[in-house]
C-alpha positions as CSV (number, residue, x, y, z in Angstrom):
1,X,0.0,24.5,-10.6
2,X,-2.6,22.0,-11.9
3,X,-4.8,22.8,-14.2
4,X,-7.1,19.7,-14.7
5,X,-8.0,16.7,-12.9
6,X,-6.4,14.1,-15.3
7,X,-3.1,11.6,-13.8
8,X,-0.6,11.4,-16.2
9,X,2.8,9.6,-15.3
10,X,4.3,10.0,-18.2
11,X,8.2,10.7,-18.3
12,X,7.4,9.6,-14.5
13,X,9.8,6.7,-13.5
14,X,8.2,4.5,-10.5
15,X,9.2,1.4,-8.2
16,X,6.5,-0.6,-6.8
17,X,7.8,-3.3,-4.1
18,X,5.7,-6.7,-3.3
19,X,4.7,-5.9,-7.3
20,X,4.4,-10.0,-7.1
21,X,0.4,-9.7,-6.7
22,X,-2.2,-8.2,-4.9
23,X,-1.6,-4.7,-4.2
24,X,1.5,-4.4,-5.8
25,X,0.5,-5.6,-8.9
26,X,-2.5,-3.4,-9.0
27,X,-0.6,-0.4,-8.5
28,X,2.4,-1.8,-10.7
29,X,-0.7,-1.8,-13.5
30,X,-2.3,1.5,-12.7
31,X,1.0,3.7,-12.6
32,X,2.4,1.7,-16.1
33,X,-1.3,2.2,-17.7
34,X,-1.0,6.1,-16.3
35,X,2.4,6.5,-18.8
36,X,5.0,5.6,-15.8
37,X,8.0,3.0,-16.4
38,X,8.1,1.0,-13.9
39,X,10.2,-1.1,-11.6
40,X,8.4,-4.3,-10.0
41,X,10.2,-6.0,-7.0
42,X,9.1,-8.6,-4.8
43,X,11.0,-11.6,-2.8
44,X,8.9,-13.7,-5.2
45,X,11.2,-13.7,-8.7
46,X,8.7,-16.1,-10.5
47,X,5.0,-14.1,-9.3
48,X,7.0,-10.7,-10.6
49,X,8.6,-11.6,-13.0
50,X,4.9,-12.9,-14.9
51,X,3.4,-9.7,-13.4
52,X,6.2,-7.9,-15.6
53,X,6.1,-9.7,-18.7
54,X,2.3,-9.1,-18.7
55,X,2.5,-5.6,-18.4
56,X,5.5,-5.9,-21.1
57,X,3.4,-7.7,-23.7
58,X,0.4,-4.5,-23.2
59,X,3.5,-2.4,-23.9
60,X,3.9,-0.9,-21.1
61,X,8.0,0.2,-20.3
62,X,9.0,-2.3,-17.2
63,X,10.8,-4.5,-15.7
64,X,10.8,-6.9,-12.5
65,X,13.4,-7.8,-10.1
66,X,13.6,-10.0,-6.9
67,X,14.2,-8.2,-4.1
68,X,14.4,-8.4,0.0
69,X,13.0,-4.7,1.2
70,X,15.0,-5.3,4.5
71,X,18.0,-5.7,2.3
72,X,19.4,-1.8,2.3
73,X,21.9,-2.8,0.2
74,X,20.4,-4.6,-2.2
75,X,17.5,-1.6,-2.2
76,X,20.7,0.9,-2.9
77,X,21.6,-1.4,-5.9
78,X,18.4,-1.8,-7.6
79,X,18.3,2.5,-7.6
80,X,21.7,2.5,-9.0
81,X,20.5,-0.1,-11.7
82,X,17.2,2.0,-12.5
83,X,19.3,5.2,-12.4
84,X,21.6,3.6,-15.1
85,X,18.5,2.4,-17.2
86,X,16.1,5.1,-17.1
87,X,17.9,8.5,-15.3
88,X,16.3,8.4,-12.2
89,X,13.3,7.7,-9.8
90,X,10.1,9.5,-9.2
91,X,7.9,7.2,-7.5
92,X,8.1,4.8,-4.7
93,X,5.1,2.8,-3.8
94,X,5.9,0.4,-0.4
95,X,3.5,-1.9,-0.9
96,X,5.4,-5.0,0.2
97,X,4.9,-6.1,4.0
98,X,2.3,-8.5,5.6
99,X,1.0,-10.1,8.6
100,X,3.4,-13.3,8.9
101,X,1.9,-16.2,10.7
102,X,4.4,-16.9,13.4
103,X,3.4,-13.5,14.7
104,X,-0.2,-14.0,14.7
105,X,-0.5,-15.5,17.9
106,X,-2.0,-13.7,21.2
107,X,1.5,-11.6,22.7
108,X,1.5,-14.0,25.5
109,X,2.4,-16.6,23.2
110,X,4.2,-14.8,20.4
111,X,7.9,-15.6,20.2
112,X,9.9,-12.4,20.1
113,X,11.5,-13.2,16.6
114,X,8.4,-13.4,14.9
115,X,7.3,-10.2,16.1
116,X,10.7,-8.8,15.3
117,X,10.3,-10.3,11.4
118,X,7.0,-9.2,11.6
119,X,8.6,-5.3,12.4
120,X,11.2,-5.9,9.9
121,X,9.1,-6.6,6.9
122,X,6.8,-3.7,7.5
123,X,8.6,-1.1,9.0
124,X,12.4,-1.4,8.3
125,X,11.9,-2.2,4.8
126,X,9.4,0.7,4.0
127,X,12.4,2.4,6.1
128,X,14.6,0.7,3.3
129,X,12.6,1.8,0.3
130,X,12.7,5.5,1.4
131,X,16.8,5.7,2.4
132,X,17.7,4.2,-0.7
133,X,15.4,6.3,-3.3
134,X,16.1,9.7,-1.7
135,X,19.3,10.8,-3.0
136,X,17.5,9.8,-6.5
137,X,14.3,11.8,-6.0
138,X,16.7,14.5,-5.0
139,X,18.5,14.7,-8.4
140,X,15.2,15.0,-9.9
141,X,14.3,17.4,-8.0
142,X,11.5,15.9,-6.1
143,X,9.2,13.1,-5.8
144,X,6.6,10.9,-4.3
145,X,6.8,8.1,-1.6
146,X,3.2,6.2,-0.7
147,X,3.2,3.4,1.6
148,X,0.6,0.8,2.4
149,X,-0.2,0.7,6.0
150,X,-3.6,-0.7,7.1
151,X,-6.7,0.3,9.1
152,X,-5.0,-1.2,11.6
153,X,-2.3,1.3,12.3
154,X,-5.0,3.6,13.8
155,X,-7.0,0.8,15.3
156,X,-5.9,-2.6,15.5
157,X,-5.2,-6.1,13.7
158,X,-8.1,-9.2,14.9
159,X,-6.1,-11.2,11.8
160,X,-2.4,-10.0,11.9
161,X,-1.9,-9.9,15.6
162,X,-0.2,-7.3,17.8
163,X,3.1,-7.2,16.1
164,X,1.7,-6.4,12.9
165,X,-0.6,-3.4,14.4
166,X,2.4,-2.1,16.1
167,X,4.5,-2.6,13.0
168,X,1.6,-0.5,10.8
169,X,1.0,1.6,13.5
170,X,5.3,2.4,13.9
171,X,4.9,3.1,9.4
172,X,2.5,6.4,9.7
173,X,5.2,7.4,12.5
174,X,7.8,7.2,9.8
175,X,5.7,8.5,7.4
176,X,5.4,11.8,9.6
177,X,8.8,12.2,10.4
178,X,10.0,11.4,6.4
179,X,7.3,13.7,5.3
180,X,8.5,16.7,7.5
181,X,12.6,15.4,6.5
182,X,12.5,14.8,3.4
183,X,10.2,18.0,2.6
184,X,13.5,20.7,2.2
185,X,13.9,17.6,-0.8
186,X,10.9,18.0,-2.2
187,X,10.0,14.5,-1.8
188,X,6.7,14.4,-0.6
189,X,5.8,11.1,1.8
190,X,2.2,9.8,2.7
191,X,0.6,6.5,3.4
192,X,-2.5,4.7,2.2
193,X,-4.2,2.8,4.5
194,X,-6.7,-0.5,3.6
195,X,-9.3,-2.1,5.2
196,X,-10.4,-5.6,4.5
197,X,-8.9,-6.2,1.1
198,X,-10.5,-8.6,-1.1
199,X,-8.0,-10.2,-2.2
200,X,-6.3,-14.0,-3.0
201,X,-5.4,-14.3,0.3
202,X,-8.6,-13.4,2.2
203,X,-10.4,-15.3,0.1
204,X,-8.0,-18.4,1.0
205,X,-8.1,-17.7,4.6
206,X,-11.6,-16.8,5.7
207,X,-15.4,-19.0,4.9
208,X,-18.0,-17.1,3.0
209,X,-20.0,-16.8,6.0
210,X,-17.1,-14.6,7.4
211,X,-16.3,-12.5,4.1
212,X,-20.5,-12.1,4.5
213,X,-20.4,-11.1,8.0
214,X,-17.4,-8.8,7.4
215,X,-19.2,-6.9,4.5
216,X,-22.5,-6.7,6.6
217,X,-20.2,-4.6,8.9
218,X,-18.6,-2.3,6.3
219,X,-21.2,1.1,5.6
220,X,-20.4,0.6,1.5
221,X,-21.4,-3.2,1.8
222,X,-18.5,-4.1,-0.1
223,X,-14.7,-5.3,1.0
224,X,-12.2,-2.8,-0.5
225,X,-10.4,-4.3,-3.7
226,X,-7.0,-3.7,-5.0
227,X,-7.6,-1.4,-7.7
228,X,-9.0,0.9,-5.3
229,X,-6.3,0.9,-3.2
230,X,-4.2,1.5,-6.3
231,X,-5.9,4.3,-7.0
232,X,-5.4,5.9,-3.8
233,X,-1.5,5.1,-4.4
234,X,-1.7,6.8,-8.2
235,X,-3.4,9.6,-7.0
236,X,-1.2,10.7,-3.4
237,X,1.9,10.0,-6.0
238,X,0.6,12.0,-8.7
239,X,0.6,16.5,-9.1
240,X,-2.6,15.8,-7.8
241,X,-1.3,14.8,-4.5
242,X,0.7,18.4,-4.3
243,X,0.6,20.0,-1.1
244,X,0.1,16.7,0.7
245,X,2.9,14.6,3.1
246,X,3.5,13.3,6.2
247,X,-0.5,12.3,6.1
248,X,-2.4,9.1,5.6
249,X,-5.7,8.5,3.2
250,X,-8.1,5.3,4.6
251,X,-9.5,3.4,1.6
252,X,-12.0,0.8,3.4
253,X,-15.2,1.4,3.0
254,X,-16.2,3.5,5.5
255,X,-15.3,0.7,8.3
256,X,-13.4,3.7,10.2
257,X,-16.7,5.5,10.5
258,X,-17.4,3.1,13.7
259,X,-20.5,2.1,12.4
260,X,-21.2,-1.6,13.5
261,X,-23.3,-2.9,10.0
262,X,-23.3,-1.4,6.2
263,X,-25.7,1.4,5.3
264,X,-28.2,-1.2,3.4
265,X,-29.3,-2.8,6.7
266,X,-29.3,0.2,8.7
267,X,-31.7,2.0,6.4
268,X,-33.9,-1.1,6.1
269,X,-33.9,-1.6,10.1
270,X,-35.1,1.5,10.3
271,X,-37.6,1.3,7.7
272,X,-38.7,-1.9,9.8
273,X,-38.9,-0.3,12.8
274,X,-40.9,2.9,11.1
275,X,-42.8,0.0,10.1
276,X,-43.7,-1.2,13.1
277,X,-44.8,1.8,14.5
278,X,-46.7,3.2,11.8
């Protein structure tokens, strides 16, 4: 039973996948600043590896590796290897995936390998992640699994195209059927889902006028940042999360609402429009 409100990962051991930047290093930071030690993979060896030594030089207990989420085997391994090093694993945070370009095209257009790449990345390696950590989480008699899905696995992707809604979308479907599986385990399994992420990459990718446009839309005013979504990670993984699996948490904003503008110019239409009529 908890008894306060405080997260504390400590003797807690944690892999964070896609730990390279972004997301993944956010949540790599917040669970090894909570106490945890922590694993951080990504396909890039260089980003991770200087994610790693980062957190290394605060003094926080890690280490990075490269890895391919799609790889089962190679998933398998890196357990084994974190077994050997620390006793076990706790924590899995799926954070790796992405919309990859090829993919992004209207479906009429899409080659089927990209949408198939698109599906491996962010469905079979989340699929990956859980497989390989399981018989793990079972030897410590339980654990967390939290992946990252999007807003657009209950709506849909105008950036990523349809492969990567489908692939989002296809990820709470596995997060259902792990939760209710992997329960007898007592491995609990959820998903976080973003909005518009501020991060490197949309930045990059989209003008001011459009980051502008898309906050207008957003009730908080504000894209959602990686730390928040990190924090929505730390707290499904954490005794605070108890009771909870096979569900979803939306961290964007209040995009999901429906409402077609933020809550600033709502209130000061209206107070135009009062106004007006006054």
């Amino acid at each position: 039973m908890v008894t306060d409100m405080t997260i504390s990962f400590e003797n807690r051991i944690a892999i964070v996948t896609g730990a390279g930047g972004g997301i993944g290093a956010a949540t790599a930071r917040r669970l090894a600043g909570l106490g945890a030690k922590v694993a951080l993979t990504d396909i890039n060896e260089e980003r991770v590896q200087a994610v790693a030594k980062s957190l290394a030089d605060e003094g926080s207990d890690v280490f990075a590796a490269k890895l391919d989420v799609t790889d089962y085997k190679a998933f398998v391994a890196l357990v084994a290897d974190i077994v050997k090093r620390w006793g076990g694993v706790d924590i899995l945070a799926n954070v790796a995936g992405g919309a990859l370009g090829a993919a992004c095209q209207p479906i009429e257009q899409m080659e089927v390998e990209a949408w198939r790449s698109n599906l491996d990345l962010n469905l079979t390696g989340p699929l990956c992640g859980m497989k390989a950590v399981l018989p793990a989480m079972r030897a410590r008699g339980g654990g967390a699994i939290v992946s990252v899905a999007s807003l657009a696995a209950i709506r849909m992707s105008t950036n990523g195209g349809a492969a990567y809604t489908s692939a989002k979308s296809g990820l709470l479907g596995l997060t259902r059927h792990a939760g209710f599986e992997f329960a007898r385990d007592n491995v609990r399994v959820t998903a976080v889902l973003p909005g518009l992420v501020d991060g490197e990459l949309m930045r990059k990718s989209a003008a001011p006028e459009a980051l502008n446009q898309a906050r207008a839309g957003i009730p908080l005013g504000e894209l959602t940042t990686n730390d928040q979504i990190a924090n929505a990670i730390a707290f499904l993984a954490s005794d605070l999360g108890a009771g909870i699996t096979g569900e979803y948490l939306v961290v964007d904003g209040g995009m999901q609402i429906g409402s077609p503008t933020s809550s600033k110019v709502y209130f000061e239409a209206r107070a135009r429009k009062l106004a007006a009529e006054g």
